[in-house]
Every structure is written in structure tokens, then in C-alpha cells.
C-alpha positions in Angstrom: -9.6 2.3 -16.6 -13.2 1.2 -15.6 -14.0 -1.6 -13.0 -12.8 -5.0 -14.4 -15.5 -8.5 -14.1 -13.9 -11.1 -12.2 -13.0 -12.8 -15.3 -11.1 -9.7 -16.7 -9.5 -9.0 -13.4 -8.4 -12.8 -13.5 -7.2 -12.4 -17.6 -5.2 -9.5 -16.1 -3.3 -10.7 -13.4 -2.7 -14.0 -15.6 -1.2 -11.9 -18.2 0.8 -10.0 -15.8 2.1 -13.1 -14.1 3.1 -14.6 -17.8 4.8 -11.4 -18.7 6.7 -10.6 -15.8 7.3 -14.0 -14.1 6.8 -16.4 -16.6 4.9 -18.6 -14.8 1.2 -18.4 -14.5 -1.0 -17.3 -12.1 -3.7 -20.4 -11.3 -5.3 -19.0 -8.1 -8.3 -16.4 -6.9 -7.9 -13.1 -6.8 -10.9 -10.5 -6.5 -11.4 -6.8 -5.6 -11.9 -6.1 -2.2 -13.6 -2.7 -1.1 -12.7 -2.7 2.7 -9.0 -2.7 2.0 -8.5 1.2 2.9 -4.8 1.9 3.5 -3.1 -0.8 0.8 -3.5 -1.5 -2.7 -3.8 -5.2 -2.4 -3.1 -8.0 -0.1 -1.8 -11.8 -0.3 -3.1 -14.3 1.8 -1.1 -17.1 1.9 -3.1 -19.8 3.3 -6.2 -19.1 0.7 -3.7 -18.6 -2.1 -5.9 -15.4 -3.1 -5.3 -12.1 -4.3 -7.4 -9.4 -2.8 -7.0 -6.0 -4.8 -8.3 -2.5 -3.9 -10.8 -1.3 -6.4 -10.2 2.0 -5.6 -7.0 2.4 -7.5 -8.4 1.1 -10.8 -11.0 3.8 -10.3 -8.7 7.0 -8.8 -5.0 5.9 -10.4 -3.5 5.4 -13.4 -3.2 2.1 -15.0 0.5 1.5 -14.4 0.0 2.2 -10.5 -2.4 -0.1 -10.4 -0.4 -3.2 -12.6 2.3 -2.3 -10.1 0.2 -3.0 -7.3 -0.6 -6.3 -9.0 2.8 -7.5 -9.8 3.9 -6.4 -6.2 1.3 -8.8 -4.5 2.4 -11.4 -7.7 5.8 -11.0 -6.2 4.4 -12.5 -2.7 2.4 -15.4 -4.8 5.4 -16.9 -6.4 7.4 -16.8 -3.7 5.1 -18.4 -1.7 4.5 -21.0 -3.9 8.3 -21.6 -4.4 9.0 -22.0 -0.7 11.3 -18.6 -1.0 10.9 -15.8 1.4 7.6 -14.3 0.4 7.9 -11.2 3.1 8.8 -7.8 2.5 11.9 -8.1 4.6 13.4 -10.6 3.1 16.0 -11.0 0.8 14.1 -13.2 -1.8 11.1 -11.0 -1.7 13.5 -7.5 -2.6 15.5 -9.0 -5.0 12.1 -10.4 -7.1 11.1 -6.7 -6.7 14.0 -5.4 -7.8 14.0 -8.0 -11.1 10.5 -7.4 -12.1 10.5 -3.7 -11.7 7.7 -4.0 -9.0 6.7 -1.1 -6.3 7.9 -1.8 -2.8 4.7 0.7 -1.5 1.9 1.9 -3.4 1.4 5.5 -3.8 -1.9 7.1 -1.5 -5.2 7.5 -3.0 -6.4 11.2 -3.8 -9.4 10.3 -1.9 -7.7 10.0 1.3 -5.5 12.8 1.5 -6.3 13.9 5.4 -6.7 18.0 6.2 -4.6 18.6 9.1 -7.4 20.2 11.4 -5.2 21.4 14.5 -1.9 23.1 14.7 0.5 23.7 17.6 3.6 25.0 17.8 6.1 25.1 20.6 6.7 28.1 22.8 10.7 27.3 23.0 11.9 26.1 19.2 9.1 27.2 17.6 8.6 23.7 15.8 5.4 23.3 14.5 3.2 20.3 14.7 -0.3 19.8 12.6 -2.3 17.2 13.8 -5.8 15.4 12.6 -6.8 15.3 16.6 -6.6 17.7 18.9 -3.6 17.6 21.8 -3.9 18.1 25.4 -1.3 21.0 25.8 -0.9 20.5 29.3 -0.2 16.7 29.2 2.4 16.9 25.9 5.6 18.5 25.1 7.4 19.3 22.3 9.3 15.8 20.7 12.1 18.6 19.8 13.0 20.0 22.9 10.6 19.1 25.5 9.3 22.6 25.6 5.2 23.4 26.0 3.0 23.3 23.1 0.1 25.7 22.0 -2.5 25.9 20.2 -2.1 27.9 17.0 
């Protein structure tokens, strides 16, 4: 799937709305490329859908309608006065009814290496961590026992 126009990205969600909700979508929603960690967002007091343009481009179509029907799942809740929030009761059972995600997966892209392993000198538990760890300030969350570097 290539990088919709803001009119196709609009003709999209619409259709999504009308499919799934019946009840259409009359608001803004664009593609947003700072959104790193989420597929999309809703914010309520604009009424807009912000969408991560990095999951039409990495993912596979139905991740990425998922996204859109999860973040259309916080619109007409919204709109309705219902509990729009993912704790809420009105927010899961919507998800539930439509068949939405409750989390989108992670992007290829931003799979992390794990740079720096310890392990602990008592249980032997191993711990891999993206920054480094001061051994002689930390313990083992396991047994309390010291860490070192592997």
C-alpha cells in the first residue's frame, strides 16, 4: 500500500467508519510523521485523527485499517458522550464489536538490538539491556544478588 493524499486518507477512514460503525466520519484526520511509538492518536478537543505513516509504508494493509478503526472506536465514543478511554467499559466492548486491535503491533523499523548483557552472579538470570548498568549501584530484581557484565 503506497502513501495515501489527504483526500484518499479521508475516503478511507470514511469508508471504514460507514462499514464498521455505520455512522460516518465528518472530521480531520491526517498522517502524522512524529508519532513514533503508536499507530495513531485521537485528540478529542480538535476532533482529529492523527495516523502514523509508517505503518501504511512497513505493514500490511489490515494492520493498518485496524489502527484506523481502533482510533474510530475513540471518535464515536467521543462524540456519543460514552467512555471514549481505553479503560473503559464502553471503549472495550466497541472494540470487541467491531473486531478492532486494542494495541498495534511494533514497526520492523524499530526493533531495538539489545547492546549490553548482564547476568547475575547468584541465579544466574540474565538481563539485556539497550544502556549500559552500573554493576556496583544495581542488583539482580530476582534475588538481589550482584550483576556483571557479560
Amino acid at each position: 500500500m503506497n502513501l495515501l493524499n489527504e483526500k484518499d486518507l479521508y475516503a478511507l477512514v470514511h469508508d471504514i467508519s460507514m462499514t464498521f460503525f455505520k455512522k460516518p466520519f465528518t472530521d480531520v484526520v491526517r498522517f502524522n510523521s512524529r508519532l513514533r511509538t503508536t499507530g495513531g492518536r485521537y485528540i478529542p478537543t480538535k476532533r482529529l485523527l492523527e495516523l502514523n505513516p509508517k505503518y501504511v509504508l512497513e505493514m500490511d494493509e489490515d494492520e493498518f485499517i485496524g489502527i484506523i478503526k481502533h482510533e474510530l472506536c475513540h471518535y464515536h465514543l467521543h462524540i456519543e458522550g460514552k467512555g471514549y478511554k481505553h479503560g473503559d467499559r464502553d471503549f472495550k466492548s466497541l472494540l470487541k464489536a467491531t473486531g478492532s486491535p486494542r494495541h498495534c503491533n511494533p514497526l520492523p523499523s524499530s526493533k531495538r538490538e539489545r547492546k549490553h548483557h548482564y547476568s547475575c552472579r547468584s541465579c544466574a538470570h540474565v538481563y539485556n539491556r539497550q544502556r549500559r548498568v552500573n554493576v556496583n549501584k544495581y542488583r539482580c530484581g530476582k534475588c538481589g544478588g550482584k550483576l556483571q557484565l557479560q
